[in-house]
DSSP file (Angstrom, degrees, kcal/mol; ACC not computed):
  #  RESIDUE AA STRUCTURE BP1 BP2  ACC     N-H-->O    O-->H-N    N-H-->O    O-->H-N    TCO  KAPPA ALPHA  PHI   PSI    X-CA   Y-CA   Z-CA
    1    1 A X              0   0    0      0, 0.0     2,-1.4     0, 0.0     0, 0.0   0.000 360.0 360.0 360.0 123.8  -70.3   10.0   56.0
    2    2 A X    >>  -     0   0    0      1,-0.2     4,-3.1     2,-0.1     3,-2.6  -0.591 360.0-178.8 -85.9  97.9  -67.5    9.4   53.5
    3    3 A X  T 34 S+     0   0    0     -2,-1.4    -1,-0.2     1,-0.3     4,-0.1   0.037  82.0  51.0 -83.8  31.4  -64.7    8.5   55.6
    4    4 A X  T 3> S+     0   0    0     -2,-0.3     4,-1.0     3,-0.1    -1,-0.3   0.342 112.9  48.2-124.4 -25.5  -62.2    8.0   52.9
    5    5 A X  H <> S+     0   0    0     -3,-2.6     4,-2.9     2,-0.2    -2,-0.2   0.798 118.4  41.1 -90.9 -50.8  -63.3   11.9   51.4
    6    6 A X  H  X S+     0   0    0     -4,-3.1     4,-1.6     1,-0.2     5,-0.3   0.998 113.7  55.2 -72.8 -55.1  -62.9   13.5   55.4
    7    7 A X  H  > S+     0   0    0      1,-0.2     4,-2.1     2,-0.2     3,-0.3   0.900 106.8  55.1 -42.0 -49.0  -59.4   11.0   55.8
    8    8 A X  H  X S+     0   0    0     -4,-1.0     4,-3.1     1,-0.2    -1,-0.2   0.912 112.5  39.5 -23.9 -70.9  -58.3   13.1   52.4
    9    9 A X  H  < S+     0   0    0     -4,-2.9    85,-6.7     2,-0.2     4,-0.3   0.461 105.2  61.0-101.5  17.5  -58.7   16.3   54.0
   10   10 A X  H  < S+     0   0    0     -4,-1.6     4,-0.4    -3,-0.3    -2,-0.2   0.735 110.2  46.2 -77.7 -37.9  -57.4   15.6   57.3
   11   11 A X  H >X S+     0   0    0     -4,-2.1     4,-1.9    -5,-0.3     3,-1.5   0.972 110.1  54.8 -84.7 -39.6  -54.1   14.8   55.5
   12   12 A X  T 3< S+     0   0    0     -4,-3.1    -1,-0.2     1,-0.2    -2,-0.2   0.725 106.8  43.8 -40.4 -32.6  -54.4   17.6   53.7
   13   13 A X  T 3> S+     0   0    0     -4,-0.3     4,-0.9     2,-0.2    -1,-0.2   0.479 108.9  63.2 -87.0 -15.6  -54.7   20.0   56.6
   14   14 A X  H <> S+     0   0    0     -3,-1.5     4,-3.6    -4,-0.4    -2,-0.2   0.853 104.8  53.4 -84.6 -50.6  -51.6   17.9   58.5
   15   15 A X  H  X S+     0   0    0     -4,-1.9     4,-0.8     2,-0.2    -2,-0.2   0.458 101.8  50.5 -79.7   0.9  -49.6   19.1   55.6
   16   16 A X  H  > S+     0   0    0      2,-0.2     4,-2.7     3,-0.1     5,-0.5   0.782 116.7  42.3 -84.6 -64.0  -50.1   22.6   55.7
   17   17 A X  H  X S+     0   0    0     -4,-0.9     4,-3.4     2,-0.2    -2,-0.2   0.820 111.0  55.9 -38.1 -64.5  -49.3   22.5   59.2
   18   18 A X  H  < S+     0   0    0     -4,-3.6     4,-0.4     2,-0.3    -1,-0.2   0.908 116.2  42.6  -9.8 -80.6  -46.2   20.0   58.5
   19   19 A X  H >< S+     0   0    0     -4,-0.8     3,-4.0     1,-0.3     4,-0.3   0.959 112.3  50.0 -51.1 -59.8  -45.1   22.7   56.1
   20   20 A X  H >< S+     0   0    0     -4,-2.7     3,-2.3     1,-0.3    -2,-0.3   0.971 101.9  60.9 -47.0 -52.4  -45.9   25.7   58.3
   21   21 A X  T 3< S+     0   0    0     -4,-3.4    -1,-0.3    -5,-0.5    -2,-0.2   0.742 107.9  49.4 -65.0  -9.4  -44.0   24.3   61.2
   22   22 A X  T X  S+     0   0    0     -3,-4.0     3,-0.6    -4,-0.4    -1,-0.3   0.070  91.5 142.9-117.3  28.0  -40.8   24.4   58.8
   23   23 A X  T <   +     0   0    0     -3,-2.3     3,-0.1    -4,-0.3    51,-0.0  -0.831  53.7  46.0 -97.9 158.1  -40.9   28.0   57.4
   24   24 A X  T 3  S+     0   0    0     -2,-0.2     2,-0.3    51,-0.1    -1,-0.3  -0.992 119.7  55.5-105.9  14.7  -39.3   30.0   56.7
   25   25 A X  S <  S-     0   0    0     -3,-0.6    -3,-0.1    -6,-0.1     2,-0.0  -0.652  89.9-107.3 -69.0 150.4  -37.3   26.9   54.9
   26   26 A X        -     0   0    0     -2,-0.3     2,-0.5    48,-0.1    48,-0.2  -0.323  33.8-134.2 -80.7-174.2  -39.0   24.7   52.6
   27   27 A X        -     0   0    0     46,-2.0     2,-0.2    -3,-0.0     5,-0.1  -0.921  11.3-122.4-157.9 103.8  -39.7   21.5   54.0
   28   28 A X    >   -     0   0    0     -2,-0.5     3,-2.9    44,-0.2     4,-0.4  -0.543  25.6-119.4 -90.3 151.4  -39.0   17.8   52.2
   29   29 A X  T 3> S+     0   0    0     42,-1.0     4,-1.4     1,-0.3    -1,-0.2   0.323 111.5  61.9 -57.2  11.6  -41.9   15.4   51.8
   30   30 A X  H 3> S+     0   0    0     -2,-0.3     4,-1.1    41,-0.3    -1,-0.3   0.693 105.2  50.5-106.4  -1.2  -40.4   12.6   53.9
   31   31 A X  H <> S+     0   0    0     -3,-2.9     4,-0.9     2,-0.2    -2,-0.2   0.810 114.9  43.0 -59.5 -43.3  -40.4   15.2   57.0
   32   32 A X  H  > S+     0   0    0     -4,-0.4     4,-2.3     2,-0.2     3,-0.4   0.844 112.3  54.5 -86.9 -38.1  -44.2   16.0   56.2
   33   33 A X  H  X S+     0   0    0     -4,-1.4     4,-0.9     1,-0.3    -1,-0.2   0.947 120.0  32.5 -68.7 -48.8  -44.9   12.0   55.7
   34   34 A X  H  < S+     0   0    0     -4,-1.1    -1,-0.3     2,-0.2    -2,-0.2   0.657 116.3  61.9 -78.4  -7.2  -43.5   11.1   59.2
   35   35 A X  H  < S+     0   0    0     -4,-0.9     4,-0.2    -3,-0.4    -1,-0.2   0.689 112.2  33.0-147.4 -63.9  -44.8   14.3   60.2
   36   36 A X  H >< S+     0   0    0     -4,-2.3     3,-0.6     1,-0.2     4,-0.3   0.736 110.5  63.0 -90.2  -4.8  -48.1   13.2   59.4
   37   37 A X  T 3< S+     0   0    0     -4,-0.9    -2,-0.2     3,-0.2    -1,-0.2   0.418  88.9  71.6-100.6 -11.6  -47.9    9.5   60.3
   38   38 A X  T 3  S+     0   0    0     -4,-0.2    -1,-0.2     2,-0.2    -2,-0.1   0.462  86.6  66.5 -91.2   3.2  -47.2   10.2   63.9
   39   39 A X  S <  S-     0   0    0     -3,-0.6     2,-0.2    -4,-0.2    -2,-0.1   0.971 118.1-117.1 -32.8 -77.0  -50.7   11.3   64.4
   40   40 A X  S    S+     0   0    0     -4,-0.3     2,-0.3    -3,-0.0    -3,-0.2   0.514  74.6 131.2-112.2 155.7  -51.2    8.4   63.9
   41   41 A X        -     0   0    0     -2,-0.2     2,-0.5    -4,-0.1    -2,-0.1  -0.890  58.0-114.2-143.3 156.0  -53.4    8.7   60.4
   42   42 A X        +     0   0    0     -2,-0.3     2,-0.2    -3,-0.0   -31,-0.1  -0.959  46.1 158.1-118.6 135.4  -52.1    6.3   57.4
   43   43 A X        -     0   0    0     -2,-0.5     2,-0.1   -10,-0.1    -2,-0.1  -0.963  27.8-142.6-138.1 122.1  -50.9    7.9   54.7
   44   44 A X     >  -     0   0    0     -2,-0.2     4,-1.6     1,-0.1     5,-0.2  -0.445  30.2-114.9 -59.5 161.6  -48.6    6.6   52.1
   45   45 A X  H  > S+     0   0    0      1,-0.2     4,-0.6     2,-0.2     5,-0.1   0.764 117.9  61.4 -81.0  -3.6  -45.9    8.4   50.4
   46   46 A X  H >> S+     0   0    0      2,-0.2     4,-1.8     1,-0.1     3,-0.6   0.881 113.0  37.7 -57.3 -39.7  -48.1    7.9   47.2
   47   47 A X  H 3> S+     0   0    0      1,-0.3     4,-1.1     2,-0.2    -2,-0.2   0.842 105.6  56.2 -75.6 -22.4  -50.8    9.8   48.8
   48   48 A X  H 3X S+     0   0    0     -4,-1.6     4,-1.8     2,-0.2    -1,-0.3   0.686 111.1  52.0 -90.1  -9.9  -49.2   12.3   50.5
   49   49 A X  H <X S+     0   0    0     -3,-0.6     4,-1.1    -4,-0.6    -2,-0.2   0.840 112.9  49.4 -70.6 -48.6  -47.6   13.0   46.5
   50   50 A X  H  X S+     0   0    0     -4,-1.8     4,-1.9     2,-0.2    -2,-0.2   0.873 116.8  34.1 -57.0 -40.4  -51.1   13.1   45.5
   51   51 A X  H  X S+     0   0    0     -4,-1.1     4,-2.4     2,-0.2     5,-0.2   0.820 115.6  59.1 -98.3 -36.0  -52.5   15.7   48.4
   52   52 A X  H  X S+     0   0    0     -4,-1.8     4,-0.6     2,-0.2    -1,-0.2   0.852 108.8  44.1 -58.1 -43.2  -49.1   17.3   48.0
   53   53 A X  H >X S+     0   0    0     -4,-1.1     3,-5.3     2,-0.2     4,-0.7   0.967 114.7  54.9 -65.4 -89.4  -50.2   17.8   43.9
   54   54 A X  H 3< S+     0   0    0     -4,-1.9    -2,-0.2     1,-0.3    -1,-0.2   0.400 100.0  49.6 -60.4  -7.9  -53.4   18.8   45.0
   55   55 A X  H 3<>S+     0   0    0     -4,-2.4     5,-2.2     2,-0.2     6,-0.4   0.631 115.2  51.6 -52.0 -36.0  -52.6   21.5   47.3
   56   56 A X  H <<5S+     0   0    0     -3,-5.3    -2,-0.2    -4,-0.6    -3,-0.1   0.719  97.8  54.6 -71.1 -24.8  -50.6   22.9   44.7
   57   57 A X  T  <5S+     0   0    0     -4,-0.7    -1,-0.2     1,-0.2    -2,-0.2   0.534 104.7  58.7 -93.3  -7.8  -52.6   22.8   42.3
   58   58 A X  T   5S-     0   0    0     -5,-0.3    -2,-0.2    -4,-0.2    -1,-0.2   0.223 113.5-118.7 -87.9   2.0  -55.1   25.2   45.2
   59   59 A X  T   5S+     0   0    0     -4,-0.2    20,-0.4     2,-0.1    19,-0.3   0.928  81.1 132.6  53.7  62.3  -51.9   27.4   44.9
   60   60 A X  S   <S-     0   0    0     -5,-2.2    16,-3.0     1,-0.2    19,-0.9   0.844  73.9  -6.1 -92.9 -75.1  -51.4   26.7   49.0
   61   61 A X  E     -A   75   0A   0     -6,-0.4     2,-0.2    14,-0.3    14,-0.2  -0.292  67.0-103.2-105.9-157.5  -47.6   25.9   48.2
   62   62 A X  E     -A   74   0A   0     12,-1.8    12,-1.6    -2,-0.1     2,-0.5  -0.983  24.1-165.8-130.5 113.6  -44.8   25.3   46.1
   63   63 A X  E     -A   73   0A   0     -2,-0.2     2,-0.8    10,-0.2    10,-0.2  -0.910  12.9-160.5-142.0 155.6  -43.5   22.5   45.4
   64   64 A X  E     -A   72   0A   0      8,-0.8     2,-1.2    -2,-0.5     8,-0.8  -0.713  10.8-167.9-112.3 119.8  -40.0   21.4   43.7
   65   65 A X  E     -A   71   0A   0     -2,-0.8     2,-0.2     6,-0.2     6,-0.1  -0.849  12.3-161.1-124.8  89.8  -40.1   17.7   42.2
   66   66 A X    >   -     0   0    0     -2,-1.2     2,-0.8     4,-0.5     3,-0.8  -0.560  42.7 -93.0 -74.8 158.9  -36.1   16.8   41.4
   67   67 A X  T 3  S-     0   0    0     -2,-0.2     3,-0.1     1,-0.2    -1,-0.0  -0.692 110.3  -3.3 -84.8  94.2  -35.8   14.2   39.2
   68   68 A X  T 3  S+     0   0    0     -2,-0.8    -1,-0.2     1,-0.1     2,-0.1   0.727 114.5 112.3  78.3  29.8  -35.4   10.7   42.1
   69   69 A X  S <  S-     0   0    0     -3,-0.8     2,-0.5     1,-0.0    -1,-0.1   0.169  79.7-103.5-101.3-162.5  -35.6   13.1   44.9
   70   70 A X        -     0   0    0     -6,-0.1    -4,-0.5    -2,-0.1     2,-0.1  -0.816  45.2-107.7-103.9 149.1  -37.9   13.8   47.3
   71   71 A X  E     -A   65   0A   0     -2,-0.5   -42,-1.0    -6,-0.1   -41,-0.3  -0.400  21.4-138.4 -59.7 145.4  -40.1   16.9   46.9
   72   72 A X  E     -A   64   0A   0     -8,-0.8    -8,-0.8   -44,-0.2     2,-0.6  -0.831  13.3-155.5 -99.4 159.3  -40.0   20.0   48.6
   73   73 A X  E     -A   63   0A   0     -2,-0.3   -46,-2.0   -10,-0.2     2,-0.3  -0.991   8.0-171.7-144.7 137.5  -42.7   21.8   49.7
   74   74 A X  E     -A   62   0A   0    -12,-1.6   -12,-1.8    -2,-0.6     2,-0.1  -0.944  28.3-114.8-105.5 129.8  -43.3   25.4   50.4
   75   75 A X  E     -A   61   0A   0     -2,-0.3   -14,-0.3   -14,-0.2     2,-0.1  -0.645  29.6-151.8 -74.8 137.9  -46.1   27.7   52.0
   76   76 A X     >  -     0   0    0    -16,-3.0     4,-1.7    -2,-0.1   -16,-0.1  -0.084  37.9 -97.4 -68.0 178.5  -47.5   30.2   49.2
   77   77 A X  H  > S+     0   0    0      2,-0.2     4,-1.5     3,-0.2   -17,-0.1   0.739 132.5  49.2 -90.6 -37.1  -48.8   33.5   50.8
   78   78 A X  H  > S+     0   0    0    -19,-0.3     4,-2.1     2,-0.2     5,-0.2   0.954 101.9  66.7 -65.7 -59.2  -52.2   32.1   50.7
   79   79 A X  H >> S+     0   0    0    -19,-0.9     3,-2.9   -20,-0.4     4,-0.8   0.872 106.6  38.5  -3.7 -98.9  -50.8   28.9   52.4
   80   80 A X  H >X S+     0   0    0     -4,-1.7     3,-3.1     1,-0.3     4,-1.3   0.829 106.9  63.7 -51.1 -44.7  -50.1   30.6   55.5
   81   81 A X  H 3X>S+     0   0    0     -4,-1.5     5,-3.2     1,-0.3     6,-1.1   0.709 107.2  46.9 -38.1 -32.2  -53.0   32.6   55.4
   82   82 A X  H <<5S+     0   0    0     -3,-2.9    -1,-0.3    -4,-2.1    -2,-0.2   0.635 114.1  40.8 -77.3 -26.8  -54.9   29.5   55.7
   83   83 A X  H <<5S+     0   0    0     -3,-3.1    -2,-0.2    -4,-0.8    -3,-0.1   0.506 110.7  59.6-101.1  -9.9  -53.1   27.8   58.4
   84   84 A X  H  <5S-     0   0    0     -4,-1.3    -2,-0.2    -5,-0.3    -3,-0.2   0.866 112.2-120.8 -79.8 -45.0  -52.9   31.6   60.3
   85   85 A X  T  <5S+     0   0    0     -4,-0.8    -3,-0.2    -5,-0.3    -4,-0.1   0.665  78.1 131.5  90.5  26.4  -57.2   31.3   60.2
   86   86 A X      < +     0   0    0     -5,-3.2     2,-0.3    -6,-0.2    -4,-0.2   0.507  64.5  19.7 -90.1   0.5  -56.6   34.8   58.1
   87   87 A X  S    S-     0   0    0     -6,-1.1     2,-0.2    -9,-0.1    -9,-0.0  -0.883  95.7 -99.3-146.7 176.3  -58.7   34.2   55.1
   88   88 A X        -     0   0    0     -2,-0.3     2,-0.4    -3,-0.0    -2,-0.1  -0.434  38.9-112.4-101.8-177.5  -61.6   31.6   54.8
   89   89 A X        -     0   0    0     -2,-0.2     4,-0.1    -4,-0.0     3,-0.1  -0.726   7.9-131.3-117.5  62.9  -61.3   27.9   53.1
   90   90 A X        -     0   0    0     -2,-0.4     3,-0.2     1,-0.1    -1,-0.0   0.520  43.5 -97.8  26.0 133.0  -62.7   26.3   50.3
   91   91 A X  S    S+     0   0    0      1,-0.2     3,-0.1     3,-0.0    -1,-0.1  -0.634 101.0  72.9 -77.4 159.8  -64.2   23.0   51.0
   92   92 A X  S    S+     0   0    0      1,-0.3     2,-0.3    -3,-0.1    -1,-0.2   0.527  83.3  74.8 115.7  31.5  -61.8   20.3   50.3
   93   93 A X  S    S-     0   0    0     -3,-0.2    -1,-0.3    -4,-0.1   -83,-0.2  -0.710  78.6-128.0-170.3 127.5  -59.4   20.7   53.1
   94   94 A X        +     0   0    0    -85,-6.7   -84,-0.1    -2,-0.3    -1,-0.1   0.429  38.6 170.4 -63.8   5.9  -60.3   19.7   56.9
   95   95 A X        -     0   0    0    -86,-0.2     2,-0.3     1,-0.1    -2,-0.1   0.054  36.5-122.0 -13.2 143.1  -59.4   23.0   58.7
   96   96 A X        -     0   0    0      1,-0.1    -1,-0.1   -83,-0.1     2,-0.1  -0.703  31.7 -97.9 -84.9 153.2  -60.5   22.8   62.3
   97   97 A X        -     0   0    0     -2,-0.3     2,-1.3     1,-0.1    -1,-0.1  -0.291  52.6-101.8 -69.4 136.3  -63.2   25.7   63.5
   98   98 A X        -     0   0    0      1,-0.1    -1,-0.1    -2,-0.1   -13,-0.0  -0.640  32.6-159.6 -77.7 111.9  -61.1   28.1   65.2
   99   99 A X              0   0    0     -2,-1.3    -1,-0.1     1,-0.2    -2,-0.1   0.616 360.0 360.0 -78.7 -59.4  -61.5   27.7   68.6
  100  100 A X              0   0    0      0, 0.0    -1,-0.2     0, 0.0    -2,-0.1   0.220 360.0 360.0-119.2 360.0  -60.3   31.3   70.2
């Protein structure tokens, strides 16, 4: 098992959530870092910039990168659909199996 690949998409799946727990505002990455750090998991705020990218780049959010800022981040339509359990997943994100 590559426990640095499954750690990846655990934080990913922490940061949909992160973000979902703050709509319908967008939601800045140093909420979503402590957000995700009270699991506890470790995440830096380089990584979570990194998972943050790549989520974006899965068109999941949105995300608004001021110039010495913090980021914002935003659920896309898909986003929530993904964190709702309304559509299915890609690999490359830890969703848990829906339960109910």
């Amino acid at each position: 098992m590559d426990m640095e690949k499954t750690r990846r998409e655990s934080i990913r799946w922490h940061i949909l959530v992160a973000v979902n727990s703050g709509r319908p505002e967008p939601v800045a990455e140093p909420l979503v870092l402590s957000a995700i750090q009270s699991i506890p998991m470790e995440c830096t705020a380089r990584e979570l910039r990194r998972e943050l990218d790549y989520l974006e780049g899965r068109r999941l959010l949105t995300l608004k990168r001021l110039e010495g800022a913090p980021w914002i981040a935003e659920l896309t339509r898909h986003g929530v659909d993904v964190v709702e359990y309304v559509i299915d997943i890609e690999p490359g994100i830890a969703r848990p199996k829906k339960y109910w």
